[in-house]
C-alpha positions in Angstrom: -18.1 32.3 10.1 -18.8 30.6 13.6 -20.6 27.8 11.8 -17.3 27.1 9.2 -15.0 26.9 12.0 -17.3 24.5 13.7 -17.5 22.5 10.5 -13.7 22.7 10.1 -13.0 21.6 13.8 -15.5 19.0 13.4 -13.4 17.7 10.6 -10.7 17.8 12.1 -11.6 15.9 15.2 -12.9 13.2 13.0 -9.3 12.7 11.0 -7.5 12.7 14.4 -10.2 9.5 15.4 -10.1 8.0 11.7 -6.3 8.3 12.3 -5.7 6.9 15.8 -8.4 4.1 14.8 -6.0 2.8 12.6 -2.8 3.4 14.0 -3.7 2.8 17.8 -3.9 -0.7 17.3 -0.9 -1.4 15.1 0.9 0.2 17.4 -0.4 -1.5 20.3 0.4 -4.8 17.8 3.7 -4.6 17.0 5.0 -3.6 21.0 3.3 -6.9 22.2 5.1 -9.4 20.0 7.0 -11.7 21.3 10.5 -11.3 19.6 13.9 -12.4 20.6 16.8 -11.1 19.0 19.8 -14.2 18.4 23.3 -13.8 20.1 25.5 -12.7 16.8 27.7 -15.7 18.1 24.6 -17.9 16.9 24.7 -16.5 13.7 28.4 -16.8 13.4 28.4 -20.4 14.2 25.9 -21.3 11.6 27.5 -24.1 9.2 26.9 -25.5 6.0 29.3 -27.5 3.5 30.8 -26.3 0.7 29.7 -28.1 -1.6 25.8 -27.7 -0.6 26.2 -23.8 0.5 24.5 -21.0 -2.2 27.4 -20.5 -4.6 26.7 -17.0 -5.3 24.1 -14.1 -4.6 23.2 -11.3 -7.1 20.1 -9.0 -7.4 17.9 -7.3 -10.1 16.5 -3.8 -9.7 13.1 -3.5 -10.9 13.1 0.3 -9.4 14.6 3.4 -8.1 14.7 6.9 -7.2 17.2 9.8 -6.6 16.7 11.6 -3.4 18.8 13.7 -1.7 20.2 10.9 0.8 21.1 8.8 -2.3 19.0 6.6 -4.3 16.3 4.1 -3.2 16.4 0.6 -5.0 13.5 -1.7 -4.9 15.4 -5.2 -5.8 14.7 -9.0 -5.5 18.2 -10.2 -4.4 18.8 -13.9 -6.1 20.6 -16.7 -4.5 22.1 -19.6 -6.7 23.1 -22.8 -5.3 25.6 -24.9 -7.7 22.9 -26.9 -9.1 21.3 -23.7 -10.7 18.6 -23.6 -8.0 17.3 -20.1 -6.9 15.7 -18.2 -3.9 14.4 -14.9 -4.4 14.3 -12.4 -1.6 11.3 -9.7 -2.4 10.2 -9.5 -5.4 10.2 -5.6 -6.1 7.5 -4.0 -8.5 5.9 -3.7 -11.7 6.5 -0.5 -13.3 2.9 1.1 -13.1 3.0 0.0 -9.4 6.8 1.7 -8.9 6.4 4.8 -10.7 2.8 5.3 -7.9 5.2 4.4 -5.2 7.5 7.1 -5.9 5.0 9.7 -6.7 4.5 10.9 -2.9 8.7 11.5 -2.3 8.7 13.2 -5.7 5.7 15.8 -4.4 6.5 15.5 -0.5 10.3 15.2 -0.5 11.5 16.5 -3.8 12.9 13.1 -4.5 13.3 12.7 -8.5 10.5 10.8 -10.7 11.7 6.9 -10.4 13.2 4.8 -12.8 11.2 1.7 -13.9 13.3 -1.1 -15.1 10.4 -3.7 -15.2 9.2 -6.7 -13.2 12.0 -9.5 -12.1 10.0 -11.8 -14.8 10.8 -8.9 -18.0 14.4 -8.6 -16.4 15.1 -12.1 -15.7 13.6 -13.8 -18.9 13.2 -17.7 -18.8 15.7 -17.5 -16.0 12.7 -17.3 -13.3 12.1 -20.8 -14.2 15.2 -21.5 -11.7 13.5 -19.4 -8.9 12.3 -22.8 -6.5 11.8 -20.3 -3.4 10.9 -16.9 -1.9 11.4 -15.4 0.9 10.4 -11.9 1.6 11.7 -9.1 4.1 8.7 -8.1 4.9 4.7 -7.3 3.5 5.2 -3.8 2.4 3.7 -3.1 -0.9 6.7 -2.3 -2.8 8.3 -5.6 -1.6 5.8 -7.9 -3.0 3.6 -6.5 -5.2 5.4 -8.3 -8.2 5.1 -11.6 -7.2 1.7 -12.2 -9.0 3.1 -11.8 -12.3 6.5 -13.7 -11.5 4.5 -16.5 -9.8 1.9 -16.4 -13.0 4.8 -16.5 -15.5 6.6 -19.4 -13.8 6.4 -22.7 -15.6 6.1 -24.8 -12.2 5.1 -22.2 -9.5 7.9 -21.6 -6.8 7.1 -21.8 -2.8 6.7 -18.8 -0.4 8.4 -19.5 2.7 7.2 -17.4 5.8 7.7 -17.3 9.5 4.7 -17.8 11.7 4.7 -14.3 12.4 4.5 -12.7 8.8 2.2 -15.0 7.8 -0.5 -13.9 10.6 0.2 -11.0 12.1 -1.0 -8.2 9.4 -1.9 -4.2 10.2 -3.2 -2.1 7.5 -0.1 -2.0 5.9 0.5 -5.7 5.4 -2.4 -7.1 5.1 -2.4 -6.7 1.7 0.6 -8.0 1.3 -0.7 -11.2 2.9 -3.6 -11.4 0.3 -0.9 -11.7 -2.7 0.7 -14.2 -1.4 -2.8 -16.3 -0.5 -3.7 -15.3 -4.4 -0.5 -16.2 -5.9 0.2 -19.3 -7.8 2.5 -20.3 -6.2 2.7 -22.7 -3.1 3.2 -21.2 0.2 4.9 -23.1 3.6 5.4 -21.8 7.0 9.0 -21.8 8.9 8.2 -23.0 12.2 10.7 -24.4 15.0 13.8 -22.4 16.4 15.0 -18.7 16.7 17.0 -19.3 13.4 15.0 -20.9 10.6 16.5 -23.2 7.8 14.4 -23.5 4.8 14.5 -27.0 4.2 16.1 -27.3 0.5 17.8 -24.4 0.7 20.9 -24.9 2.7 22.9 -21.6 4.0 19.2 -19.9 4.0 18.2 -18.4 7.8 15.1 -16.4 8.7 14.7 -14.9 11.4 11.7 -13.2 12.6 12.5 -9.8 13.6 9.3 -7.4 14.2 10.1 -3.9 14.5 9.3 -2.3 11.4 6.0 -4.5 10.1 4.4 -7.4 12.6 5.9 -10.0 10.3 9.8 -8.3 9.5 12.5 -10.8 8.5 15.8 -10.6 8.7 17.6 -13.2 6.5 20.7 -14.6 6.4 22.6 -16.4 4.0 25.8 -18.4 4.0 28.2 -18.6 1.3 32.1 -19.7 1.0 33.6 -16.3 2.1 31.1 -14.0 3.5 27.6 -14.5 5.8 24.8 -11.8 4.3 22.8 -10.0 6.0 19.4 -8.5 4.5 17.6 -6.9 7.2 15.1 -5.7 5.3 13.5 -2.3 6.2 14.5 -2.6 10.0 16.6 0.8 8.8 16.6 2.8 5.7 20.7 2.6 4.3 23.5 0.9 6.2 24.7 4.5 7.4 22.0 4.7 9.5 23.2 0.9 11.3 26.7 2.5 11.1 25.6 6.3 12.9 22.7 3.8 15.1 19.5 6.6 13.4 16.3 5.8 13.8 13.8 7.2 11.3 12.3 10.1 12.9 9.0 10.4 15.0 6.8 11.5 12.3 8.1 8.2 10.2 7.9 5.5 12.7 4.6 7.1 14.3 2.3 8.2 12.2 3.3 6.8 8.3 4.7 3.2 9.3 3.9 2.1 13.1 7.3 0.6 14.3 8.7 -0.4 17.4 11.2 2.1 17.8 12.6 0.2 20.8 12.8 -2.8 19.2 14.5 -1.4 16.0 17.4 0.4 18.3 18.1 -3.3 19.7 18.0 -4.3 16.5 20.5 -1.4 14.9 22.8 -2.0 17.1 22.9 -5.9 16.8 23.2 -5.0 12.9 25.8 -2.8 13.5 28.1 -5.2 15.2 27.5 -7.8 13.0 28.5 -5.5 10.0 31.7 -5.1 12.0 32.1 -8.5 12.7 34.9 -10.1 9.8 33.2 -12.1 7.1 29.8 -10.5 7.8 28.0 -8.0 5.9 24.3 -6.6 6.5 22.7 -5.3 3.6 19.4 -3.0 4.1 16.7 -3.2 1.5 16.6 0.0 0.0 20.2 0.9 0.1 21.0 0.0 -3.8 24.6 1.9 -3.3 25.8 -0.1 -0.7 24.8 -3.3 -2.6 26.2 -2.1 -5.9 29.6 -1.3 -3.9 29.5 -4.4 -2.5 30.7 -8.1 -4.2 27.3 -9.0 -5.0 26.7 -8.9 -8.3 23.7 -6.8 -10.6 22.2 -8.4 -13.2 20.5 -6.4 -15.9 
């Protein structure tokens, strides 16, 4: 019995080190970079004409799941300039790769199985063949595992715009994230220069880098003729908890995803009074019944 217990605490001390040799250091990461967070006034007095300012923005689900705080949505938002010209923000999942995804809130949080509506190429058709850019939130799994297949499918490959910061600063989480995008087809450029980022041929497109939850989180914004969008990614998990200012829990932002949890709370509350701010509307990641409540539009 004495020699089980040994073995068991032996075991046990070995996860703990396994553990903390992972998580120390992305922890130790993503509190040392260097972010700064805009004025919202800066954001506010972004400008663009009319006539060269996206025309409309609409998204595509390729996933989601009931849970008991409402449903998670795993979408590639599309913005369409009057030309026809699109930029994609995250590119969602396959359905193989979506159903996996949901598998561990089905068993660990009695979240129902997930929905699979398919990859944004299946969804979209020959329309991808407009998608010219992509920008993603951030290097999680479930926002860019289905860019191989889009890129692959596209008749001329579209370009990945990053920041500095998502493109080289990976943990375990995003690092693999960072090899689809090297692997992809398509052509890759990095956003360089000032606090807010344009995306040169793509005017009313920002990016800011934002840290918090990954190394490389992006907030975007985007400019059209009556509102300024906000997607801020997975800096929170629904617009409630911008509105209520809720972080995600210890166990969330510790020991499943290494966050900044100071950061994010400077980050909440700039979202927060932006989203009370008229003509501005933030829009998290995840939260598919704020977006489906809101004027942008689903397509199916």
């Amino acid at each position: 019995m004495k020699i089980f217990l040994y073995a068991v605490l032996v075991l046990l001390v070995l996860v703990v080190f396994a553990v903390g040799f992972v998580l120390v250091p992305a922890h130790l990461q993503i509190r040392n970079l260097d972010i700064e967070i805009p004025a919202l006034e800066e954001i506010q007095a972004l400008e663009v004409s009319e006539m060269d300012m996206p025309q409309v923005i609409t998204f595509v689900t390729t996933a989601e799941q009931g849970s008991g705080t409402g449903a998670i949505g795993h979408v590639g938002v599309l913005v369409t300039w009057l030309s026809g010209k699109q930029l994609l923000i995250d590119t969602g999942m396959d359905n193989e790769a979506a159903i996996a995804f949901g598998k561990p809130m089905e068993t660990l949080l009695g979240a129902d199985p997930t929905e699979a509506y398919g990859p944004v190429e299946e969804i979209l058709g020959e329309d991808i063949n407009e998608i010219e850019g992509i920008l993603f939130t951030h290097l999680h799994s479930d926002h860019t595992q289905g860019m191989t297949t889009l890129c692959a499918a596209m008749e001329s490959p579209a370009t990945i715009y990053q920041t500095s910061q998502q493109a080289e600063q990976q943990n375990h989480l995003t690092a693999g994230g960072q090899q689809l995008v090297d692997s992809s087809s398509c052509k890759r450029s990095i956003l360089n220069g000032e606090l807010i980022k344009s995306i040169e041929g793509f005017p009313g497109v920002f990016a800011i880098a934002a840290g918090g939850h990954t190394p490389g989180s992006t907030v975007i914004v985007v400019l059209t003729k009556n509102q300024t969008s906000i997607f801020s990614g997975d800096l929170t998990n629904a617009i409630a908890n911008v509105r209520n200012n809720e972080g995600k829990g210890w166990l969330y932002s510790n020991l499943i995803v290494p966050e900044n949890t100071v950061l994010l709370g400077a980050w909440r509350s700039w979202l927060k009074s932006a989203d009370e701010a008229e003509g501005l509307s933030v829009f998290p990641a995840h939260d598919i019944g704020h977006m489906r409540q809101s004027d942008i539009i689903e397509l199916k």
